[in-house]
C-alpha positions in Angstrom: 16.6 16.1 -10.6 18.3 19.4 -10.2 21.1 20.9 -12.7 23.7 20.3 -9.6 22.6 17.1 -9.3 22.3 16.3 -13.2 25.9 17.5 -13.9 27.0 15.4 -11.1 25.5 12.4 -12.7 27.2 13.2 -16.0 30.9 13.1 -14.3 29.6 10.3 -12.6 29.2 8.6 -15.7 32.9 9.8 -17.3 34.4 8.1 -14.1 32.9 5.0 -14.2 33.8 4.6 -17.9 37.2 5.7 -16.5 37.1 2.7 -14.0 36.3 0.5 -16.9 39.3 1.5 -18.6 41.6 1.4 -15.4 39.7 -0.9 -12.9 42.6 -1.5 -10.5 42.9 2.8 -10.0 41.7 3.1 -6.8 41.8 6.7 -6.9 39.1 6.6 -9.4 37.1 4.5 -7.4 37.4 6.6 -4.5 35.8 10.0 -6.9 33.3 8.0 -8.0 32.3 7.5 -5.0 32.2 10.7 -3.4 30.5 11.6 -7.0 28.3 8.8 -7.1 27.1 10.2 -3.1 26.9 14.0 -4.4 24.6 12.8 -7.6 22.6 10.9 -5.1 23.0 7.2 -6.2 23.2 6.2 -2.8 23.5 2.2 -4.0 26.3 3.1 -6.8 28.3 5.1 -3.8 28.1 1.7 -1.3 28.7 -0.3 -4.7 32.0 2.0 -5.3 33.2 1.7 -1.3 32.8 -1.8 -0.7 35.3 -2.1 -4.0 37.7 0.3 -2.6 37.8 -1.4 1.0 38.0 -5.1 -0.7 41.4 -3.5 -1.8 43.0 -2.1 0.7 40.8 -0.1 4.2 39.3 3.1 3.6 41.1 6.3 4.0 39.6 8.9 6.5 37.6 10.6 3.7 36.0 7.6 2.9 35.2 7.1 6.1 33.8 10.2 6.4 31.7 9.5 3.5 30.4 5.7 4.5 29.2 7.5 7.5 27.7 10.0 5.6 25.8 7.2 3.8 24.9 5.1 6.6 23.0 8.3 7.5 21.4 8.8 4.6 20.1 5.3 4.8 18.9 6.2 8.3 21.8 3.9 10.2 22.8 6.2 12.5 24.5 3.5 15.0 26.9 2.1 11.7 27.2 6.1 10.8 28.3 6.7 14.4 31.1 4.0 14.1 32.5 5.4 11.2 32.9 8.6 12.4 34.2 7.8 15.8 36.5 5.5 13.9 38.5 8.6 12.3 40.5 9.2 15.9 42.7 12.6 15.2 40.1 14.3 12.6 37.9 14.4 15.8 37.7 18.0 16.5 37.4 18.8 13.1 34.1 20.7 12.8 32.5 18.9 9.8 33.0 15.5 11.7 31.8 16.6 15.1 28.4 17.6 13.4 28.1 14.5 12.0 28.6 13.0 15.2 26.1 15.2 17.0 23.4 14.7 14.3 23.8 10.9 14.1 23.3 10.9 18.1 20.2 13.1 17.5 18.7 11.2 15.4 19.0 8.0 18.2 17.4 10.7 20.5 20.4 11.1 22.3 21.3 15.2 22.5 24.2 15.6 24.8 26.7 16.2 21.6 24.2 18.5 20.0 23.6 20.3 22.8 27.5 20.6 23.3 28.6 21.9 20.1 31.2 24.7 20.1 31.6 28.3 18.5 33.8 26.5 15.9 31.5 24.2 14.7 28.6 26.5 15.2 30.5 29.3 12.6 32.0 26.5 10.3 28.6 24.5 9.6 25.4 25.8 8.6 23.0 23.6 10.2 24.6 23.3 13.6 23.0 26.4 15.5 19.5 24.6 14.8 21.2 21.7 15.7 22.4 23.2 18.9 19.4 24.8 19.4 17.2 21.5 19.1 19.4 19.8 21.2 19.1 22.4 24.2 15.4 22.2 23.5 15.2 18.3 24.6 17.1 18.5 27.0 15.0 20.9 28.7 17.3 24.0 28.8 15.1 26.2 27.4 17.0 29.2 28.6 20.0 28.2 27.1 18.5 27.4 24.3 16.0 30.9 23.7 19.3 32.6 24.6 21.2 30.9 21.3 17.9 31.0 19.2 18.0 34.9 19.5 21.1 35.1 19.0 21.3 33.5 15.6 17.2 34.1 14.3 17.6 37.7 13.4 21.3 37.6 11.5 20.6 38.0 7.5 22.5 34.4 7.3 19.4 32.6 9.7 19.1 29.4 8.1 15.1 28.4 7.9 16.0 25.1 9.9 17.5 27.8 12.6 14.2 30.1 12.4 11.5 27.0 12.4 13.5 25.6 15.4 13.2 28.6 17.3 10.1 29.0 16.3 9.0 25.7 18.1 10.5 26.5 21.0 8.7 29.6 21.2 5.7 28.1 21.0 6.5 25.4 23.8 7.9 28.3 26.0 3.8 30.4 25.8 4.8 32.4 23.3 2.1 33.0 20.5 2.8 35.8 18.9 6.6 35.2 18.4 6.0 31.2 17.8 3.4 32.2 14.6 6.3 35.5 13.3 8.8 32.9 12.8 6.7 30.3 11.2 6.1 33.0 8.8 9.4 33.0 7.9 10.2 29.4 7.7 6.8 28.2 6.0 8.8 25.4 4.5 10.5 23.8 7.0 8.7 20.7 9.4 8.9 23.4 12.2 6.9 26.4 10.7 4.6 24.0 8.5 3.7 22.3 12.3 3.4 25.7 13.9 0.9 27.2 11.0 -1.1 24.1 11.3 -1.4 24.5 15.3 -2.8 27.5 14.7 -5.2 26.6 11.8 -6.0 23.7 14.0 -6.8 26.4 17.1 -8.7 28.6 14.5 -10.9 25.4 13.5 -9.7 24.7 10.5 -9.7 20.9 11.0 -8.5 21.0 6.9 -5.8 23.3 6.3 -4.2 22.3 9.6 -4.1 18.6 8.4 -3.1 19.7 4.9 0.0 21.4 7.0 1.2 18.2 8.8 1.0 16.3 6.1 2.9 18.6 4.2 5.4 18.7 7.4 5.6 14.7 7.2 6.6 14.7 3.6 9.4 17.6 4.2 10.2 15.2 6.9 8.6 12.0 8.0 10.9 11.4 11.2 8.9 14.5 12.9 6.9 13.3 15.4 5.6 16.4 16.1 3.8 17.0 12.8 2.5 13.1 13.7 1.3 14.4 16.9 -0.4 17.4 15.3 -2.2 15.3 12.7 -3.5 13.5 15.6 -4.9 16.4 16.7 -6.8 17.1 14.1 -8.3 14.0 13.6 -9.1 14.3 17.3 -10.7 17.3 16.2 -12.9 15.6 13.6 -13.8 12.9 16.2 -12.3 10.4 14.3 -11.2 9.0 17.6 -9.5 5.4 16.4 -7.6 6.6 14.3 -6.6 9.8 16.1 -5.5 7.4 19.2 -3.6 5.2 16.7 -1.9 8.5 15.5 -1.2 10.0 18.4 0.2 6.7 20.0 2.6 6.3 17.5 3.4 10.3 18.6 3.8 10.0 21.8 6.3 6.6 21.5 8.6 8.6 20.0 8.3 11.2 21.6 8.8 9.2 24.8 9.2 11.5 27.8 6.2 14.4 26.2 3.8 13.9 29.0 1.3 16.1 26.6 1.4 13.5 23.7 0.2 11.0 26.2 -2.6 13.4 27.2 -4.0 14.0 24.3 -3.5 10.4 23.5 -5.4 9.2 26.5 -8.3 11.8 25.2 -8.3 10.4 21.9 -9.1 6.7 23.6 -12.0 8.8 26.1 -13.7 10.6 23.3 -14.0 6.9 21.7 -15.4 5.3 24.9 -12.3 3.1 25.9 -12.0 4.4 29.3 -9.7 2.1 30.7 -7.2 2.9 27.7 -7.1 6.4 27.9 -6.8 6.4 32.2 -3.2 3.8 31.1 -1.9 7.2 29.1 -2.9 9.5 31.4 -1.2 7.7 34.3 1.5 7.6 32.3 2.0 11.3 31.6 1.3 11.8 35.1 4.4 9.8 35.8 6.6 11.4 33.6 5.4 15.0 34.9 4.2 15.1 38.2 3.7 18.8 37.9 1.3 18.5 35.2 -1.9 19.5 36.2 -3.7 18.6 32.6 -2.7 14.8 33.0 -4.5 14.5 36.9 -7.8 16.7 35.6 -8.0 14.4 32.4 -7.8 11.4 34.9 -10.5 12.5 37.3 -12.5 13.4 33.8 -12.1 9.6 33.4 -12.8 8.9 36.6 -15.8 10.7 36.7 -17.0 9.2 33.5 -16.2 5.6 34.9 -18.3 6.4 38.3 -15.3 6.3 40.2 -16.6 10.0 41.9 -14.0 9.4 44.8 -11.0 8.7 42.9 -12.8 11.6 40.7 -12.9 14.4 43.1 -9.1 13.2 44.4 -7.2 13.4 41.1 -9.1 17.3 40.3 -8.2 18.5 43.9 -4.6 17.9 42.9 -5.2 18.9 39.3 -6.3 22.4 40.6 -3.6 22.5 43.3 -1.2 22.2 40.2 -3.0 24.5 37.9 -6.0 26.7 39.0 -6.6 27.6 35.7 -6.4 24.0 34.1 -9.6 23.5 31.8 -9.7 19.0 33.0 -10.2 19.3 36.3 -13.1 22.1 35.5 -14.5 19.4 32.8 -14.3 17.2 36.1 -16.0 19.0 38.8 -18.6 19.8 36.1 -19.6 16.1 35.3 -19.4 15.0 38.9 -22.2 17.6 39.7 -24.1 16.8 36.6 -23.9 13.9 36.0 -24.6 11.7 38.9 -24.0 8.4 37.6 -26.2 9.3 34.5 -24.1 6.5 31.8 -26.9 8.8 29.2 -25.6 12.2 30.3 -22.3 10.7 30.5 -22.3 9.8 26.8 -23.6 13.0 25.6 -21.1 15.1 27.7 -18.5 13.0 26.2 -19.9 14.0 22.8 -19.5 17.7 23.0 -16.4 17.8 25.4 -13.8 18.7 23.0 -15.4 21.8 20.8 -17.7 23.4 23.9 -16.5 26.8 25.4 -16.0 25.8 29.0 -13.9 28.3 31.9 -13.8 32.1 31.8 -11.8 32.4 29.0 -14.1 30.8 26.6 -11.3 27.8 25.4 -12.7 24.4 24.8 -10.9 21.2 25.4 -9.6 21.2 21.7 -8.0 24.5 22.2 -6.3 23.4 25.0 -5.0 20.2 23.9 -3.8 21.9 20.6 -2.0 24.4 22.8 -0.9 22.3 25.2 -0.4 18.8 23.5 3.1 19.7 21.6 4.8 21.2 24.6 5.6 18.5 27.0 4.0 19.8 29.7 
C-alpha cells in the first residue's frame, strides 16, 4: 500500500466512524465514498453508493464516480451508462475521457480516436489514448503525426512513449520502435517491444520473462499474449503456443498476423488442417497479405496438395516478392515430392533455418511480422 493510499485509508476510517455517529448525513456518505474509491476499497465505495442512491438518486459526481468503479471492475458497458447518463457535463474533459476509454476497452475507438485539444491538454492519459485509438483504426499517419508531436515534450507520459513506440514498430521502424522502448521499459508497450527483440535475438527466455512481465502490468494486452505465443512457438512447444496464440488473435480480431502465426503454431505441431482454417482466415481479413497465401501453399505443400500449392505462392509472391512462405513453398514442392519423411523433417527445422538472401528464418519473420496486422 502506498503512503497516498495509507492516509487515504485512515480518513476513510474517521468518516465512517463519522457515519456511525450521523448515519442519515448523506454528505458523509457521499466522501466516503469518493474516499473509500481513492484508498482503493473498491467493495466499501459500491457499499457507500448503493446507501446514498437507496436515499435519494445520485448526484452527477457520484455518477461520475459509479462509472469510475464499474471500470475498475472491468464493466465498461454499466461504466458507459453512467457517464452518458450525466447529459450537460458532456463536454467536460474528465467525462469525455472516461467515455472514450470505456469504449476502448469494448474495442470500439471512434471516441478515442476523436478526442479534442481540450481533453488532450486537460488529461494526462488521453494523447496515448488518442494515439492508440488512431492506431486501430488504421490511421497510422494521423496517428505518427500526434505521437511525434507529444513523445519528445519533457511532460511525455510513458503510456504516450510505449504507445508510440508500438506503432513504430508496426509502421517498419526498428530503430525508433527499440529508442522508445528504452524509455518506457515499464509500461505493457515497451516491455512487449524489448521482448520482440530478445525474441528476434534468440533469447527464447528473457523475451518470455518480458511478456509475462507485460501481462502482469497489464493482463488485457493481447499483444504481450501474442508475443508469449511467439516464444513458445519458438521453443516448439507448439500446443500450447497455438492455444496461446489463439486466445491472441480472438482478441485481437481483425490482426491478420495473429492468425498467421497461429495457423504456424498448429503446422509446426502436425495439425494441418487447423492451421490452413487460420490462414484462410487472415487471408480474408487481408487480402493484401502475402505472408497468409505463402503460409497456405506451405500447408498445401505439406498436405500434397502441389496444385493448390503452387497457386496460393504464385499469388503470395505477386503480393510480396520478398515474402520468406511462399520461398518455404517453392522449396518443399521441389524437394520434397510427396516425401511424408522429408516432409516431417522440413517441418522440424522450418522455423529457426536461415532461408532467402537476407539470411532471416521463419521465426524472425513471424516475430517481425506477427504483431503488426499485416
Amino acid at each position: 500500500m502506498t503512503v497516498a493510499s495509507q492516509a487515504e485509508s485512515g480518513r476513510l476510517d474517521r468518516l465512517l466512524g463519522y457515519l456511525e455517529q450521523d448515519p442519515e448525513n448523506l454528505a458523509l456518505v457521499a466522501d466516503a465514498a469518493a474516499c473509500a474509491f481513492d484508498a482503493g476499497h473498491l467493495d466499501q465505495c459500491g457499499v457507500l453508493l448503493a446507501r446514498y442512491e437507496a436515499a435519494r438518486p445520485l448526484p452527477p459526481g457520484l455518477i461520475h464516480l459509479h462509472g469510475l468503479l464499474a471500470m475498475a471492475h472491468g464493466e465498461f458497458d454499466e461504466a458507459l451508462q453512467r457517464f452518458e447518463s450525466l447529459g450537460e457535463q458532456h463536454g467536460q474533459p474528465g467525462v469525455d475521457y472516461n467515455i472514450a476509454y470505456a469504449h476502448a476497452m469494448r474495442g470500439r475507438y471512434e471516441a478515442a480516436a476523436a478526442l479534442d485539444a481540450a481533453v488532450l491538454d486537460a488529461i494526462p492519459g488521453a494523447p496515448a489514448l488518442k494515439l492508440r485509438g488512431l492506431h486501430a483504426l488504421g490511421r497510422l499517419d494521423d496517428a505518427t503525426q500526434l505521437g511525434r508531436a507529444y513523445v519528445d515534450r519533457p511532460d511525455a507520459s510513458p503510456a504516450c512513449v510505449g504507445a508510440f513506440a508500438t506503432l513504430l514498430f508496426d509502421r517498419g521502424d526498428p530503430d525508433g520502435a527499440r529508442r522508445l522502448a528504452e524509455r518506457a521499459p515499464d509500461t505493457a508497450d515497451g516491455l512487449v517491444i524489448t521482448g520482440l527483440f530478445a525474441l528476434e535475438a534468440g533469447d527464447e527466455a528473457r523475451a518470455a520473462a518480458l511478456m509475462q512481465r507485460a501481462l502482469q502490468t497489464n493482463p488485457r494486452e493481447a499483444r504481450a499474449t501474442l508475443g508469449l505465443g511467439l516464444c513458445l512457438l519458438s521453443g516448439q512447444q507448439f500446443d500450447a503456443a497455438g492455444g496461446t496464440l489463439d486466445d491472441a488473435a480472438s482478441r485481437l480480431a481483425t490482426h491478420a498476423g495473429a492468425w498467421v502465426a497461429a495457423g504456424w503454431a498448429y503446422l509446426m505441431g502436425g495439425r494441418i488442417g487447423a492451421a490452413r482454417e487460420r490462414f484462410e482466415r487472415a487471408a480474408a481479413l487481408d487480402r493484401g497479405f502475402g505472408e497468409a497465401h505463402g503460409a497456405l501453399a506451405v500447408a498445401d505443400a505439406l498436405d500434397g496438395r502441389a496444385d493448390d500449392a503452387r497457386r496460393h505462392a504464385q499469388v503470395a509472391q505477386r503480393l510480396d516478392p520478398s515474402g520468406l512462405s511462399a520461398a518455404f513453398a517453392q522449396s518443399l514442392l521441389a524437394e520434397q515430392h510427396g516425401d511424408t519423411n522429408k516432409a516431417n523433417e522440413i517441418r522440424s527445422i522450418a522455423l529457426n533455418r536461415p532461408f532467402g538472401p537476407d539470411g532471416r528464418t521463419l521465426m524472425q519473420v513471424l516475430t517481425a511480422r506477427g504483431q503488426r496486422e499485416s
